[in-house]
C-alpha positions in Angstrom: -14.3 -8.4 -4.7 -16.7 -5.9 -4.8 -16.6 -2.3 -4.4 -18.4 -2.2 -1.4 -16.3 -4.6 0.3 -13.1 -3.0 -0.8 -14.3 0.1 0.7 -14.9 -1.4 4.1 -11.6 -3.2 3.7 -9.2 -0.2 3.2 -11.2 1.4 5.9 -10.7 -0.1 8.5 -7.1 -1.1 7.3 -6.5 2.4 7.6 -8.4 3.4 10.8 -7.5 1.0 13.3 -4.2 2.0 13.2 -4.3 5.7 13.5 -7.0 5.0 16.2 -4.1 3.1 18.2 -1.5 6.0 16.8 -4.3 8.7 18.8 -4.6 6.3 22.1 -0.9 5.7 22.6 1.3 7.9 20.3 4.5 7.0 22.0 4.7 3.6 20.4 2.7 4.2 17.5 6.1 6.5 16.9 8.4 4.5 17.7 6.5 1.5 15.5 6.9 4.2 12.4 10.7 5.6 13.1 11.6 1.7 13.1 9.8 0.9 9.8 12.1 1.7 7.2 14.6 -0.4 8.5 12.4 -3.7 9.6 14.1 -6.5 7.7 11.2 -8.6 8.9 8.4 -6.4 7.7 10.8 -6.4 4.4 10.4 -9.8 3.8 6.8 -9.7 4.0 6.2 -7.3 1.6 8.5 -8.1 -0.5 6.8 -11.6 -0.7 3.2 -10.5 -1.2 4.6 -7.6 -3.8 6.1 -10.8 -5.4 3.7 -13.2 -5.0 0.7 -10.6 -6.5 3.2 -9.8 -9.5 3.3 -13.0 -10.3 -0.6 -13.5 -10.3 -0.9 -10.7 -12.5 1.9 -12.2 -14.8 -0.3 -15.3 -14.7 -2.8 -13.8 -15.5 -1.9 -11.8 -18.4 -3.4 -13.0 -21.7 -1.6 -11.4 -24.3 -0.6 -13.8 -27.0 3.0 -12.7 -27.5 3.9 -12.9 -23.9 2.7 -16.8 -23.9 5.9 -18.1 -24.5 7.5 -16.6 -22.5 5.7 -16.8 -19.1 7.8 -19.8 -17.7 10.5 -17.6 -18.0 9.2 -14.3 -16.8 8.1 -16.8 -13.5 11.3 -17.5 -12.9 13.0 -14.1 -13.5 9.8 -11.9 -11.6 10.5 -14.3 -8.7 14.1 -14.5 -9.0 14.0 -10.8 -8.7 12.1 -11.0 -4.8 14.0 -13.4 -3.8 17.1 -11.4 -4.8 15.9 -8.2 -3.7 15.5 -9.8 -0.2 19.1 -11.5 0.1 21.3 -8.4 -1.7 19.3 -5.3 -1.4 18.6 -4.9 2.7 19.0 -1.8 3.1 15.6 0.2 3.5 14.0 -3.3 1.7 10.3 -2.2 3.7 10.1 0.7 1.9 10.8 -0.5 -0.9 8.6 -3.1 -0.3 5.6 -0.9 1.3 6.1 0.8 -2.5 5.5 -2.0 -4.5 2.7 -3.5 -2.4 1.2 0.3 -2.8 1.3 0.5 -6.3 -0.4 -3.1 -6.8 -3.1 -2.0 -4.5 -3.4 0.9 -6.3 -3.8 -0.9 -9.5 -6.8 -3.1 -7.7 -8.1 0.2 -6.6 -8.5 1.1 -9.6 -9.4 -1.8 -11.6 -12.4 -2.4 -9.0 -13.6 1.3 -9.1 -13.5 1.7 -12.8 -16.7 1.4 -13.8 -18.5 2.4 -10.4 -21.1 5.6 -11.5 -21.2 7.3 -8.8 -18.6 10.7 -8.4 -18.0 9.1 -4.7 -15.3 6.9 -6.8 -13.0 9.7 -7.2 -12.2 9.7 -3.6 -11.0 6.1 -4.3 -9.0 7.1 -7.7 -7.6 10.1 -6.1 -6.1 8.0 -2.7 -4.6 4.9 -5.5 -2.8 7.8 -8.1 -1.4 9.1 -4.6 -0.4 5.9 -3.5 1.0 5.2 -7.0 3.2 8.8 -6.7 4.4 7.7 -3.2 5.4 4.1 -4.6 7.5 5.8 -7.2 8.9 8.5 -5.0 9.7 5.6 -2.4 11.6 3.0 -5.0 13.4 5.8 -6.5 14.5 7.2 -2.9 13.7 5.2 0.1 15.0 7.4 2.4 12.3 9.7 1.9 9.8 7.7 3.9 12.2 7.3 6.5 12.4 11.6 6.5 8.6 11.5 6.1 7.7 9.5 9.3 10.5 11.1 10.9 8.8 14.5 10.1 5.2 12.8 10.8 6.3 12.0 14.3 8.4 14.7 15.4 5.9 15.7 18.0 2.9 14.8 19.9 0.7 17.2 18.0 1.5 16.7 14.3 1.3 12.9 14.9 -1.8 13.0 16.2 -3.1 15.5 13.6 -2.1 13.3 10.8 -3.5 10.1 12.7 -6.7 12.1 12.9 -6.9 12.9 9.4 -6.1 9.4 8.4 -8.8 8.3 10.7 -11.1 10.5 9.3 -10.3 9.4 5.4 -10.9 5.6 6.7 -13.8 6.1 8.6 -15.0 8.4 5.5 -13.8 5.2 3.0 -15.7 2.4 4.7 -19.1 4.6 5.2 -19.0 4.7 1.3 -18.9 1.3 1.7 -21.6 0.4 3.4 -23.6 3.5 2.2 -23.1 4.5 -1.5 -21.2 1.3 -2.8 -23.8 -1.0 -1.4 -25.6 -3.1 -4.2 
């Protein structure tokens, strides 16, 4: 994927929403108190976390790891699946946390050798995801405080929606602009 693309990508992922949390707050907030404790948005995260850890297993190429692979498969995916049956409680967050630290890893990976300074914006957003994804596993009741605090009222929501609007709308014009090949 290329940088441009990613760019585009992440902004729109992350403007569309905040555009809806601006145009009809009331369930964007309610959408965002329920989060933390959606099973079903659990189990979806917790499946792609698993399912892109186990692509980066297979593709790892380190020599001593080799012969061991089958058995990291098994344990890696073991370790979703278990996480889904026995560990319930808060499992989106913990699930939004993993699936933020992978994409912070891609974020980074496809930035890398970009030469522009306008790649910084990118670097900075993945090591914040990366900090959130460790502050969330550690203590998933965090996010739950944090959107609670997010949405507590009409005005901070909608100032934070605008800001993330703002970051998305500034993501995917470096996109299409600087990025560009």
């Amino acid at each position: 994927m290329t940088l441009s693309t990613l760019c585009l990508a992440l902004g729109v992922g992350v403007a569309v929403p905040n555009v809806y949390g601006l145009m009809n707050p009331a369930t964007f907030r309610s959408a965002l108190r329920g989060f933390a404790r959606n099973t079903g948005a659990g189990y979806v995260l917790m499946a792609i976390a698993t399912a892109w850890f186990l692509l980066h297993v297979r593709d790892e190429n380190i020599a001593d790891f080799a012969s061991f692979k089958p058995m990291m498969y098994a344990g890696f995916g073991l370790l979703g699946v278990g996480t889904c049956l026995y560990l319930k409680d808060f499992l989106a967050v913990r699930g939004l946390a993993l699936v933020l630290m992978l994409l912070a890893k891609f974020v980074l990976d496809t930035q890398r050798w970009q030469e522009s300074n306008w790649r910084w914006v990118l670097g900075v957003w993945a090591y914040i995801w990366i900090v959130a994804g460790i502050w969330f596993t550690v203590s998933p009741w965090r996010c739950r405080d944090f959107f609670d605090w997010k949405t507590a009222n009409d005005t901070r929501l909608k100032i934070g929606c605008a800001l993330h609007l703002a970051l998305g709308v500034l993501v995917a014009v470096l996109g299409v602009t600087v990025f560009k090949q």
